[in-house]
Structure formats: C-alpha cells, structure tokens
PyMOL Python script that loads the backbone (N, CA, C, O; Angstrom):
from pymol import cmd

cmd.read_pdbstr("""\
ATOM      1  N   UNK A   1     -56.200-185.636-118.770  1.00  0.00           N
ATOM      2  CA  UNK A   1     -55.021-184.993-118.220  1.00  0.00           C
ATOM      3  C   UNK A   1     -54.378-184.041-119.224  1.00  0.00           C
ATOM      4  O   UNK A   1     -53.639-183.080-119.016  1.00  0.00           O
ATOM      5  N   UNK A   2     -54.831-184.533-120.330  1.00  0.00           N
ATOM      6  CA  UNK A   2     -53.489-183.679-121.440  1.00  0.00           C
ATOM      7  C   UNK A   2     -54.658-182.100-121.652  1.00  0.00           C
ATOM      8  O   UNK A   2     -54.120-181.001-121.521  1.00  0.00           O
ATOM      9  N   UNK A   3     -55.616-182.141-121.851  1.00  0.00           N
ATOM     10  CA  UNK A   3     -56.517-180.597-121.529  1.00  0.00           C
ATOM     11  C   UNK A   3     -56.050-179.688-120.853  1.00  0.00           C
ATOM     12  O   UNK A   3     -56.066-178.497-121.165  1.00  0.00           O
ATOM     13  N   UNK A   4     -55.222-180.539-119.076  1.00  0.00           N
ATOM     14  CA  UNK A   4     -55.364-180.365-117.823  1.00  0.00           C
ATOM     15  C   UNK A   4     -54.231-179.180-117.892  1.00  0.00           C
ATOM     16  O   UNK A   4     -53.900-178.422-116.980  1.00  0.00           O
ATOM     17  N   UNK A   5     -53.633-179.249-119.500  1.00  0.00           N
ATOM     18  CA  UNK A   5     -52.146-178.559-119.425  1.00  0.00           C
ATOM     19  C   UNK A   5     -51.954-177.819-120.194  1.00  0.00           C
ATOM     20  O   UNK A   5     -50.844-177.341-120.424  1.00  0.00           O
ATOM     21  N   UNK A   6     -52.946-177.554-120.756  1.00  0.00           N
ATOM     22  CA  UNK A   6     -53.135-176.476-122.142  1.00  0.00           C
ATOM     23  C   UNK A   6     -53.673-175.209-121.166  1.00  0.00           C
ATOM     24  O   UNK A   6     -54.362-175.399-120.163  1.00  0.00           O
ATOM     25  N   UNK A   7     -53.272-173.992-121.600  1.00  0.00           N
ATOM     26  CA  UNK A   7     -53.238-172.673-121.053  1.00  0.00           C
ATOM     27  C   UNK A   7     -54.435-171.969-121.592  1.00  0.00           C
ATOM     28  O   UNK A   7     -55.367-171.419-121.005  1.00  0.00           O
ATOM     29  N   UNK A   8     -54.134-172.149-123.063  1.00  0.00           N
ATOM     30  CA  UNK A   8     -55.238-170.962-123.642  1.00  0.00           C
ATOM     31  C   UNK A   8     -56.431-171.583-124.155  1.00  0.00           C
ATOM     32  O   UNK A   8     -56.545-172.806-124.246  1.00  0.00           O
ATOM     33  N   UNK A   9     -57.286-170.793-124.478  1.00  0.00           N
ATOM     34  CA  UNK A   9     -58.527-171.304-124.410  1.00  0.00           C
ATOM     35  C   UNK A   9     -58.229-171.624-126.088  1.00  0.00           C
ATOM     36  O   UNK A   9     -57.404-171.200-126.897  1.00  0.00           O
ATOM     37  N   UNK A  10     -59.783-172.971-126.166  1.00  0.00           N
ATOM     38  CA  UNK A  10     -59.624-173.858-126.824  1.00  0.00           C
ATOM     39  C   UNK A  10     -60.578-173.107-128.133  1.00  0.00           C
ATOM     40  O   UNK A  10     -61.767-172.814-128.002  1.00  0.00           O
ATOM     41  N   UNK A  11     -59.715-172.868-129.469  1.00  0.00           N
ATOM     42  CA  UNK A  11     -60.147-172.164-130.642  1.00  0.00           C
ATOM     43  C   UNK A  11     -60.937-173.176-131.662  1.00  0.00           C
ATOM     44  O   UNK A  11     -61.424-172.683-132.680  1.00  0.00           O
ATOM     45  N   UNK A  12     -61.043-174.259-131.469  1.00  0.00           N
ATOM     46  CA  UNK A  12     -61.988-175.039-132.561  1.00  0.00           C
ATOM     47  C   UNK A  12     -62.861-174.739-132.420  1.00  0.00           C
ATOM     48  O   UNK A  12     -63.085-174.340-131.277  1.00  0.00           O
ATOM     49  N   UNK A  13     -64.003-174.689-133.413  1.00  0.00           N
ATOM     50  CA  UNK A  13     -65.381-174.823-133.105  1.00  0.00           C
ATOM     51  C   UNK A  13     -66.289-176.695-132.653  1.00  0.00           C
ATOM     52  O   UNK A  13     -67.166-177.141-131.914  1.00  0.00           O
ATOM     53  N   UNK A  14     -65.299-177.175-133.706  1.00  0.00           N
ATOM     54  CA  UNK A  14     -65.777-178.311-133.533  1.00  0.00           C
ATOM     55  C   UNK A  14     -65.035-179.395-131.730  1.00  0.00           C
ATOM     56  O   UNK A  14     -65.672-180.077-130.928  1.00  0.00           O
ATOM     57  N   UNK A  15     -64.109-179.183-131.760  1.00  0.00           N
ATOM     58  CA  UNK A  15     -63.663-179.590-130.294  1.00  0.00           C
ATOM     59  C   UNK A  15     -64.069-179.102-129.310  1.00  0.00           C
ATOM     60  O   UNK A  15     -64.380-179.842-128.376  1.00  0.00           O
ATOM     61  N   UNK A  16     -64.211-177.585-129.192  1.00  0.00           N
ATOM     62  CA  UNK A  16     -65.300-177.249-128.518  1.00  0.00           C
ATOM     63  C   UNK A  16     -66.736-177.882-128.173  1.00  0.00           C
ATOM     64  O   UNK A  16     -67.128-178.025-127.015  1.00  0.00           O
ATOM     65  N   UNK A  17     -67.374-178.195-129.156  1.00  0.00           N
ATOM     66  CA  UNK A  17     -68.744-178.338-129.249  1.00  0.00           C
ATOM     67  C   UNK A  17     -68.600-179.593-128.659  1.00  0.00           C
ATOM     68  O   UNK A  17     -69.318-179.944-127.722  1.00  0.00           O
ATOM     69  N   UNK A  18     -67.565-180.423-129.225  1.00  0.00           N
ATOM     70  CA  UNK A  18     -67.525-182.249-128.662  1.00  0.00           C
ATOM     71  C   UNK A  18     -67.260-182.064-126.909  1.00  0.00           C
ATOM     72  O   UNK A  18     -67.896-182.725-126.088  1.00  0.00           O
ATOM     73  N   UNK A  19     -66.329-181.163-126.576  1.00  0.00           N
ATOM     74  CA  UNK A  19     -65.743-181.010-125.279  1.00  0.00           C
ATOM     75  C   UNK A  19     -67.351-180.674-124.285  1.00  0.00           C
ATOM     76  O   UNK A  19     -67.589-181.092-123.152  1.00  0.00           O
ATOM     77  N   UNK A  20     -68.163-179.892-125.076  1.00  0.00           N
ATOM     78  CA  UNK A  20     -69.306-179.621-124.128  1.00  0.00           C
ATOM     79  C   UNK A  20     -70.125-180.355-124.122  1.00  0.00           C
ATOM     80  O   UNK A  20     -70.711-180.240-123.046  1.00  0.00           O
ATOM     81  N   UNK A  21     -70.622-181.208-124.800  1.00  0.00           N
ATOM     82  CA  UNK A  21     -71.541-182.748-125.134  1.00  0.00           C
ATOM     83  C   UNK A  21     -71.177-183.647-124.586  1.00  0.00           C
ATOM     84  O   UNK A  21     -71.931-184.618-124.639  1.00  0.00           O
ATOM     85  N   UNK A  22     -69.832-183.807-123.770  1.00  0.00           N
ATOM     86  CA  UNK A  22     -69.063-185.423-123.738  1.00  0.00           C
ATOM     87  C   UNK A  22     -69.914-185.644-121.935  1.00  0.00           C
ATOM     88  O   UNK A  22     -70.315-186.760-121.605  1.00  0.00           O
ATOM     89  N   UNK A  23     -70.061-184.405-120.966  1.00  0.00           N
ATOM     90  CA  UNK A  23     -70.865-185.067-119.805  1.00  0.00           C
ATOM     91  C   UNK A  23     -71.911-185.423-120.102  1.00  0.00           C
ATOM     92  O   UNK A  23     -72.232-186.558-119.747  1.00  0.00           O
ATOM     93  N   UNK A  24     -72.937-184.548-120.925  1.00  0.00           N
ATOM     94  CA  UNK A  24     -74.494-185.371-121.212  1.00  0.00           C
ATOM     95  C   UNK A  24     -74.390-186.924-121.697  1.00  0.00           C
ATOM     96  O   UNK A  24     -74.994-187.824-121.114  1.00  0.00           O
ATOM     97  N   UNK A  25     -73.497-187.146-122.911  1.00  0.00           N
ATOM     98  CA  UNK A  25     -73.612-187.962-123.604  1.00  0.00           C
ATOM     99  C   UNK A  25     -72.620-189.405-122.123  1.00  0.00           C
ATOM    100  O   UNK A  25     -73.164-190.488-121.905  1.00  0.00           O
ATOM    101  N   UNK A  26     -71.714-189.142-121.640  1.00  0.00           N
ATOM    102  CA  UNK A  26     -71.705-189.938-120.214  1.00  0.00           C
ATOM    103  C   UNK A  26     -72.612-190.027-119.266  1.00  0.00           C
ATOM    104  O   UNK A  26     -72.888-191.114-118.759  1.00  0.00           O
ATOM    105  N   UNK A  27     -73.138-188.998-118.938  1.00  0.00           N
ATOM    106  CA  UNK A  27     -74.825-189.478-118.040  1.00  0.00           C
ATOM    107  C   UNK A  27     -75.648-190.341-118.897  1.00  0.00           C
ATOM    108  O   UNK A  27     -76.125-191.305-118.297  1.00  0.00           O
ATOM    109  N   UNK A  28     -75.969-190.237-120.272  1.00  0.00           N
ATOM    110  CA  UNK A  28     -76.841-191.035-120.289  1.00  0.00           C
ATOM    111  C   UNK A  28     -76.747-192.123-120.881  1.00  0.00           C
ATOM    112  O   UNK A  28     -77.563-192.968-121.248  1.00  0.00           O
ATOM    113  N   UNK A  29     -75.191-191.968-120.960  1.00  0.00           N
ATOM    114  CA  UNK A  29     -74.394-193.589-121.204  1.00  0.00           C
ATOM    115  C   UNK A  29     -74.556-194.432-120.067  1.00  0.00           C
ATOM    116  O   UNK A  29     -74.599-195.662-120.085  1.00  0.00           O
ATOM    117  N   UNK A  30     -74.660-193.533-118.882  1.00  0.00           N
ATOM    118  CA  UNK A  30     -74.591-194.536-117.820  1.00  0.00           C
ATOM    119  C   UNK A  30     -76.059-194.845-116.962  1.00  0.00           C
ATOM    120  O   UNK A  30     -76.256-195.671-116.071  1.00  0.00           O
ATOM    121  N   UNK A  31     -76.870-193.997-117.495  1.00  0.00           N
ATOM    122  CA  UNK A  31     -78.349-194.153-116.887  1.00  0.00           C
ATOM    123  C   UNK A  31     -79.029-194.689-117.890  1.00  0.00           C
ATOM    124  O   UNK A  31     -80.205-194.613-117.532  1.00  0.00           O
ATOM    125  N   UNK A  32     -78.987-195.156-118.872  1.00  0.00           N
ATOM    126  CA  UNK A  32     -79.838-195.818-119.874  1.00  0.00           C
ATOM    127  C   UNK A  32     -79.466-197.124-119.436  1.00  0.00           C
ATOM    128  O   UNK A  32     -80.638-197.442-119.230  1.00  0.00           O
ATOM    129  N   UNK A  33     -78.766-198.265-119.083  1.00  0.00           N
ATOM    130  CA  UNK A  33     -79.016-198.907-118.648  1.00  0.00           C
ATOM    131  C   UNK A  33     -79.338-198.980-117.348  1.00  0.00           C
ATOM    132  O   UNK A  33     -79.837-200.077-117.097  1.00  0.00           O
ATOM    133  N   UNK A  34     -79.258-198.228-116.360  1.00  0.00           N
ATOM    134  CA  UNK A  34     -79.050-198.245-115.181  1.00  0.00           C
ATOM    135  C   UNK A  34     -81.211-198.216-115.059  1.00  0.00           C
ATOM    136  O   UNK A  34     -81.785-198.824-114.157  1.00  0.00           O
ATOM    137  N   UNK A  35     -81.862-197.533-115.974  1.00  0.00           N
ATOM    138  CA  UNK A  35     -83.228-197.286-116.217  1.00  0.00           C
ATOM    139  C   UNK A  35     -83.958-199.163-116.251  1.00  0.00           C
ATOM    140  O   UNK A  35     -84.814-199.662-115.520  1.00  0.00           O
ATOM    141  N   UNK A  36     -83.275-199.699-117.259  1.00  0.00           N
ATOM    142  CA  UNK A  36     -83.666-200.848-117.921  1.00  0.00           C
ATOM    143  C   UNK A  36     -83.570-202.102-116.149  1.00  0.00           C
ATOM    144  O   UNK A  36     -84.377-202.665-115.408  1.00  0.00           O
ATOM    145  N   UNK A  37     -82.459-201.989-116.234  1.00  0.00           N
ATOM    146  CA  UNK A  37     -82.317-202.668-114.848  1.00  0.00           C
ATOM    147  C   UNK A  37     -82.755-202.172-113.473  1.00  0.00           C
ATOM    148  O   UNK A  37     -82.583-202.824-112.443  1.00  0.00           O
ATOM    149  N   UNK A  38     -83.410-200.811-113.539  1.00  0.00           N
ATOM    150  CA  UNK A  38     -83.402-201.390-111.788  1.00  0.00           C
ATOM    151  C   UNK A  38     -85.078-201.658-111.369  1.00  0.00           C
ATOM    152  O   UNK A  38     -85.617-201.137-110.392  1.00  0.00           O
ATOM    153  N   UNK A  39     -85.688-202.494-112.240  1.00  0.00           N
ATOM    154  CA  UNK A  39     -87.067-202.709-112.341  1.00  0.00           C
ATOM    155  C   UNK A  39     -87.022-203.770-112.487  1.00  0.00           C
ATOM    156  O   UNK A  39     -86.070-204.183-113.151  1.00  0.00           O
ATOM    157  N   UNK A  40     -88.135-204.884-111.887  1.00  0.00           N
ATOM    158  CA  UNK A  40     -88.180-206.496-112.088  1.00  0.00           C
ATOM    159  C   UNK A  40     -88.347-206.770-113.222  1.00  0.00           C
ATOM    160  O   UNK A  40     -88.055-207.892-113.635  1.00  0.00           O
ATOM    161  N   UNK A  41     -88.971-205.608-114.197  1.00  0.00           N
ATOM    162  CA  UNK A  41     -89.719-205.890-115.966  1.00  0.00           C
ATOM    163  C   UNK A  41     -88.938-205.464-116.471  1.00  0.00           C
ATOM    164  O   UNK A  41     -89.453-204.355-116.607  1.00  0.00           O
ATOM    165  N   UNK A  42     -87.885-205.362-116.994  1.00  0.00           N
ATOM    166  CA  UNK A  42     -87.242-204.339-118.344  1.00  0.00           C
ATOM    167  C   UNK A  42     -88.648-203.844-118.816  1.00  0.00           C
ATOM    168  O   UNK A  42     -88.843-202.860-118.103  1.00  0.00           O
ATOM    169  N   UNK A  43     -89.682-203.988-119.597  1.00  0.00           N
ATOM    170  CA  UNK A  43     -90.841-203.734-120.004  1.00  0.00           C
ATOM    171  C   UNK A  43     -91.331-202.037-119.307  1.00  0.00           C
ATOM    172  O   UNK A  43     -91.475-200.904-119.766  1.00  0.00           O
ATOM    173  N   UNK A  44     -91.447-202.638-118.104  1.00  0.00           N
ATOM    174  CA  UNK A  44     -92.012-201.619-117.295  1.00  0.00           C
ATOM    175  C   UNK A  44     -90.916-200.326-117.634  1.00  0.00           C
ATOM    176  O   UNK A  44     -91.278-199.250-118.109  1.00  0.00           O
ATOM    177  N   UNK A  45     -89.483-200.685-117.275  1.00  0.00           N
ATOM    178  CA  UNK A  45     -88.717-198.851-117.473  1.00  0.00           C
ATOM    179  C   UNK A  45     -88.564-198.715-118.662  1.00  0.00           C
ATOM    180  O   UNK A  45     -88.191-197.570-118.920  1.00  0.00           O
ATOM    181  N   UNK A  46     -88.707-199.531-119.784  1.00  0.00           N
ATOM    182  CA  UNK A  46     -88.685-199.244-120.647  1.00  0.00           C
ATOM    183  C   UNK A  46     -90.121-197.973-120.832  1.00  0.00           C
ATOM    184  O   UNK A  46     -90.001-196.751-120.918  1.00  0.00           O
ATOM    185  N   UNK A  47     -91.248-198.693-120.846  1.00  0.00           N
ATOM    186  CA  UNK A  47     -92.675-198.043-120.456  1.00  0.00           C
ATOM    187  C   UNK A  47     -92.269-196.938-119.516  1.00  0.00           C
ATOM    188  O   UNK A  47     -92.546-195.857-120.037  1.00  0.00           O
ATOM    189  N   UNK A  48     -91.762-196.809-118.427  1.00  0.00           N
ATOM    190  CA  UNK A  48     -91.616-195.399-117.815  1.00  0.00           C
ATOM    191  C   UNK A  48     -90.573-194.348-118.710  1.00  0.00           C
ATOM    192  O   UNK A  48     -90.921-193.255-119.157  1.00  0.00           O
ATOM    193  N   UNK A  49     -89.332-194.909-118.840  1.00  0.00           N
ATOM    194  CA  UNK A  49     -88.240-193.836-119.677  1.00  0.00           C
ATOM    195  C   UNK A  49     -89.678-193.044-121.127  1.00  0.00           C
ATOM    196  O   UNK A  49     -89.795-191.831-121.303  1.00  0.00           O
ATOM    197  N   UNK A  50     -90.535-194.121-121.914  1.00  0.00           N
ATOM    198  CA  UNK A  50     -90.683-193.530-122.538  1.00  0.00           C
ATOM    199  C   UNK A  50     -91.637-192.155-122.016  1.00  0.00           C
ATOM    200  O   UNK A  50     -91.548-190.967-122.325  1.00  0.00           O
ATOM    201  N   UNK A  51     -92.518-192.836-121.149  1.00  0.00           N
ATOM    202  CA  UNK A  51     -93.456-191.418-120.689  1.00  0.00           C
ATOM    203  C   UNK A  51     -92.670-190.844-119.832  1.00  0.00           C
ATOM    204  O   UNK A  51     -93.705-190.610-119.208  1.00  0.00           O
ATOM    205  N   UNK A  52     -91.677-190.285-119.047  1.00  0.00           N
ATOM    206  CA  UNK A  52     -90.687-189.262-118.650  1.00  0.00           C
ATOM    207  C   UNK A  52     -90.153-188.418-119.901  1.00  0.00           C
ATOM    208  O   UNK A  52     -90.335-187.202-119.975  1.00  0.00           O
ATOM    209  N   UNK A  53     -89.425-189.220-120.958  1.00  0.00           N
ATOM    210  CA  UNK A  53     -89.476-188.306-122.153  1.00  0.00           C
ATOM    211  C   UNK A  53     -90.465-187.626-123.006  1.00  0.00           C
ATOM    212  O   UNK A  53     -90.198-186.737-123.815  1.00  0.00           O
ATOM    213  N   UNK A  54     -91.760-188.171-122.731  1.00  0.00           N
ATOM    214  CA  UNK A  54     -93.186-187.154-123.674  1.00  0.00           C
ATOM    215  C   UNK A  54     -93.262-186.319-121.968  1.00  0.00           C
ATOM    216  O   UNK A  54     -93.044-185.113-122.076  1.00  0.00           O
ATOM    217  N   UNK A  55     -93.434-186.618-121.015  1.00  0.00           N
ATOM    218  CA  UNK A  55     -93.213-185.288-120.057  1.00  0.00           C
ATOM    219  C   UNK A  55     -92.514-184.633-120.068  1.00  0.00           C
ATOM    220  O   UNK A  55     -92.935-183.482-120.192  1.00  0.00           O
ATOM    221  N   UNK A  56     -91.537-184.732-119.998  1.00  0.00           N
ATOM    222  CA  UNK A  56     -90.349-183.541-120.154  1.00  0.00           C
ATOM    223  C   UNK A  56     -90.478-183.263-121.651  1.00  0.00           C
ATOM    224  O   UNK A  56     -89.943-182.180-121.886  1.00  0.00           O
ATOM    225  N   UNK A  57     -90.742-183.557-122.230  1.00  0.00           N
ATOM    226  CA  UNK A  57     -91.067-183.275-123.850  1.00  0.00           C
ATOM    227  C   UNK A  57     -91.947-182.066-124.002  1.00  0.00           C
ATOM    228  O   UNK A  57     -91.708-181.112-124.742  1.00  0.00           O
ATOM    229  N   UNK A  58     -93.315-182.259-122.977  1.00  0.00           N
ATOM    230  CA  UNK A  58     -94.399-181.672-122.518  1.00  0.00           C
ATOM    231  C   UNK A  58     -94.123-180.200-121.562  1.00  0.00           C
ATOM    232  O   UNK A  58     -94.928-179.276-121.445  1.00  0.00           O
ATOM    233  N   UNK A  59     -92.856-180.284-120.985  1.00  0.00           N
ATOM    234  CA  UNK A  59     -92.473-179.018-119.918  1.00  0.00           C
ATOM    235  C   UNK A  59     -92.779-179.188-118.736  1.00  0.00           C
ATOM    236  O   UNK A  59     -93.089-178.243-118.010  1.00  0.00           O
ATOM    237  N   UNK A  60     -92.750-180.214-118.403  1.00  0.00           N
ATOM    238  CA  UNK A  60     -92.949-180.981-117.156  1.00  0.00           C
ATOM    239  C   UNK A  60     -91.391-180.927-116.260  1.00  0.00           C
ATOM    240  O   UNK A  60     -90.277-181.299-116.629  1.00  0.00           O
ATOM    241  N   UNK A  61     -91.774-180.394-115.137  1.00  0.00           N
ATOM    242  CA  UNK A  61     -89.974-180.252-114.579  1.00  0.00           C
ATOM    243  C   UNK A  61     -89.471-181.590-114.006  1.00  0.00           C
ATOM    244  O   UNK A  61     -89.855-182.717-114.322  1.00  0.00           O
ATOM    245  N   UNK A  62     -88.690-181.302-113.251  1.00  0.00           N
ATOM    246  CA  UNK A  62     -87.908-182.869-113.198  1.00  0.00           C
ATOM    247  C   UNK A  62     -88.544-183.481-111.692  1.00  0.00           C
ATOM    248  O   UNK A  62     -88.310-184.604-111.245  1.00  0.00           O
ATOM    249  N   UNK A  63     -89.117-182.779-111.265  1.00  0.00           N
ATOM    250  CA  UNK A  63     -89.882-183.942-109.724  1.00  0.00           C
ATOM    251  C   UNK A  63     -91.085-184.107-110.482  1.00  0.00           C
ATOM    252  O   UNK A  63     -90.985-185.279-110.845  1.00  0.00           O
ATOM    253  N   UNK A  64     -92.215-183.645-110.973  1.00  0.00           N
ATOM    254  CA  UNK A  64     -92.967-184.316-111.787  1.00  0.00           C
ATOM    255  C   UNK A  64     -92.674-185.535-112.975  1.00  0.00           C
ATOM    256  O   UNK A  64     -93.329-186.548-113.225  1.00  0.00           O
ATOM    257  N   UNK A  65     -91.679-185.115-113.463  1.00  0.00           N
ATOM    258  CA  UNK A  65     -91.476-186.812-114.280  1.00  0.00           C
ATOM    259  C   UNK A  65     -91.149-187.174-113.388  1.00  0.00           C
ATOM    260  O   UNK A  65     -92.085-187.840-112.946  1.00  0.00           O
ATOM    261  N   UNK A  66     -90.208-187.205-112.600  1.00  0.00           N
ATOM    262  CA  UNK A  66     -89.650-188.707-111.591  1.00  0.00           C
ATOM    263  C   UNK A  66     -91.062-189.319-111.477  1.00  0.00           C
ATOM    264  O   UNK A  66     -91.493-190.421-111.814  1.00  0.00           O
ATOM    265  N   UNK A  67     -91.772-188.017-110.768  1.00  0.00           N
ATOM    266  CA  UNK A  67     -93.121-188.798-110.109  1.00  0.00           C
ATOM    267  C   UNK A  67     -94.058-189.653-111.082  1.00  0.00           C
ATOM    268  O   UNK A  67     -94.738-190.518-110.531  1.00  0.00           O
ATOM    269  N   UNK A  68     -94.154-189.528-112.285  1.00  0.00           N
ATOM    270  CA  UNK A  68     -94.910-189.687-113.519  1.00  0.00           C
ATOM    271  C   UNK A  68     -94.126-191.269-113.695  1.00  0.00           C
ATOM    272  O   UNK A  68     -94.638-192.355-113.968  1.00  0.00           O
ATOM    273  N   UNK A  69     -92.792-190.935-113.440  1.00  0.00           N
ATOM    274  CA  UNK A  69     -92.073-192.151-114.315  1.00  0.00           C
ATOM    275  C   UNK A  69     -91.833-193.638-112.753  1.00  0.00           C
ATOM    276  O   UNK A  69     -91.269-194.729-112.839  1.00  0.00           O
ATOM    277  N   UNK A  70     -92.571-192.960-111.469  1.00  0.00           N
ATOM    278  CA  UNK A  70     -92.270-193.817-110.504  1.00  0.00           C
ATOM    279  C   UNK A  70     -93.461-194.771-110.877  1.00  0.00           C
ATOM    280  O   UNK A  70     -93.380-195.966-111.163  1.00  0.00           O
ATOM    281  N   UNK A  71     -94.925-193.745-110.792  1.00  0.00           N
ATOM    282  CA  UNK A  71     -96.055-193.850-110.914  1.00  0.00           C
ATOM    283  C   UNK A  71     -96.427-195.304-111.977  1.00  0.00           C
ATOM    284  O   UNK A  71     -97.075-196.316-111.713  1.00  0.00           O
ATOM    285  N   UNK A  72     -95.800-194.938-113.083  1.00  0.00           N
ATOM    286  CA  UNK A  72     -95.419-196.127-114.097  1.00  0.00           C
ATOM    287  C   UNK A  72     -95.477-197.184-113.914  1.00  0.00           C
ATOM    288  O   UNK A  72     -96.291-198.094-114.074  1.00  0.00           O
ATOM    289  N   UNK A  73     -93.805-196.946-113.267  1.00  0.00           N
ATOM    290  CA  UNK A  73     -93.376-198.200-112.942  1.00  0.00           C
ATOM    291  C   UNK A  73     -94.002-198.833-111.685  1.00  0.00           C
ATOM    292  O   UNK A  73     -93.355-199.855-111.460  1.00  0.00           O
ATOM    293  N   UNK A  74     -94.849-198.700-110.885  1.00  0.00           N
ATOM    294  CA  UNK A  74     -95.712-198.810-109.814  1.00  0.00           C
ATOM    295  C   UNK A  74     -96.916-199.511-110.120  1.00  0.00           C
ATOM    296  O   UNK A  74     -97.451-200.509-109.637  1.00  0.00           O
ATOM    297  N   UNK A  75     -97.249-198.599-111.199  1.00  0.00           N
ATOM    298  CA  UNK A  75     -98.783-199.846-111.536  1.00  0.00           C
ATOM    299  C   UNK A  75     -98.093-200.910-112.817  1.00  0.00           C
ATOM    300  O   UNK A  75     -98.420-202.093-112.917  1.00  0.00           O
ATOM    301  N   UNK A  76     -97.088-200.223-113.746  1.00  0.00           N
ATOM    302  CA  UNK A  76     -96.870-201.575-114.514  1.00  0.00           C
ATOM    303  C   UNK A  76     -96.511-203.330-113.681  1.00  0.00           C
ATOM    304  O   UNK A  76     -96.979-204.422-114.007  1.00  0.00           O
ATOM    305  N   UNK A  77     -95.585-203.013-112.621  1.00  0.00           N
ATOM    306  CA  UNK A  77     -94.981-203.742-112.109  1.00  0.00           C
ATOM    307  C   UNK A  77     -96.055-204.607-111.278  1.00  0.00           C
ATOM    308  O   UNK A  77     -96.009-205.837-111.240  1.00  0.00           O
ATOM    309  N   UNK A  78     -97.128-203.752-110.547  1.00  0.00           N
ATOM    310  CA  UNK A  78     -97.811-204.042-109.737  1.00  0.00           C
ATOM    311  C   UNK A  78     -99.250-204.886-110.318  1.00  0.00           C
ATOM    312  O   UNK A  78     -99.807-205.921-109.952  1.00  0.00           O
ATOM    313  N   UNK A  79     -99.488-204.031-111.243  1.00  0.00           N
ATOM    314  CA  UNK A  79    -100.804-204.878-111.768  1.00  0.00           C
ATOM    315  C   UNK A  79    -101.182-204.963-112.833  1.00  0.00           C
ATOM    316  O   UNK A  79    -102.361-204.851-113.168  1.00  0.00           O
ATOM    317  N   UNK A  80    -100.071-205.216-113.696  1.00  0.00           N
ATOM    318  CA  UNK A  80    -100.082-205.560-115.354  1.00  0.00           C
ATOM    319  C   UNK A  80     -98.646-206.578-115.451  1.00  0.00           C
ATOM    320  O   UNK A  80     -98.848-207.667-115.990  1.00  0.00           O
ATOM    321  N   UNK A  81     -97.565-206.369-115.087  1.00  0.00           N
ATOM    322  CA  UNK A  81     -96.753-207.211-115.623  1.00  0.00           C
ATOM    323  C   UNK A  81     -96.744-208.744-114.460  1.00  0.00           C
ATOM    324  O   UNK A  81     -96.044-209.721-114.730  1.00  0.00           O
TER     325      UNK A  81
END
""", "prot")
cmd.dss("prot")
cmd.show_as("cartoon", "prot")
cmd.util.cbc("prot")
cmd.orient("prot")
C-alpha cells in the first residue's frame, strides 16, 4: 500500500532491482513446493522439476517441458517408483 502512494518514479537502483524480482521470487516461492507435493513420490517431481530445468536450460519452450516434465512424472510414478 505505501508504494500505492508515492507519485514519482522510484530513483534507487537497488530498490528498483528488488521491486522487479519480488513476483518471480513469489512464484517460485509458491510452486516449489506446490511441484514436490502434487505427485504420490516427492522423488518423482523432484526427478521431473530437475529435467524441466535442463529443458528449458536447453531452449525448450514452455508446452514442451510441461510435456517432458508430465512424461516424467508418468513413467516414474507408473513403473519405477
């Protein structure tokens, strides 16, 4: 709220930089666990988060990892764990 009331634009470099980081760093405050739990294995999303990150690492867009990171969790769950 108190941002909500400031007029002129914001001259730090460093508050700036924190002000533009703070949604990423809340998404994946809130999807890193949300990854771990919604799988019967922790194991398994653990095992998918990591190969979604060497795909997208790789330049892989974002419906190919999903698919990469469903795929995962599909055979880990299914016929290894």
């Amino acid at each position: 709220l108190p941002l909500t009331l400031i007029r002129k634009p914001i001259q730090n470099p460093f508050l700036r930089s924190f002000l533009f980081y703070v949604p990423y760093v809340t998404l994946a405050v809130m999807t890193f666990p949300a990854i771990m739990n919604a799988t019967q294995s922790p194991i398994a999303g653990a095992a998918a988060m990591v190969i979604g990150i060497v795909a997208a690492w790789c330049g892989l867009g974002l419906l190919p990892v999903s698919l990469v990171c469903c795929a995962t969790v599909l055979i880990l769950e299914h016929f290894i764990v």
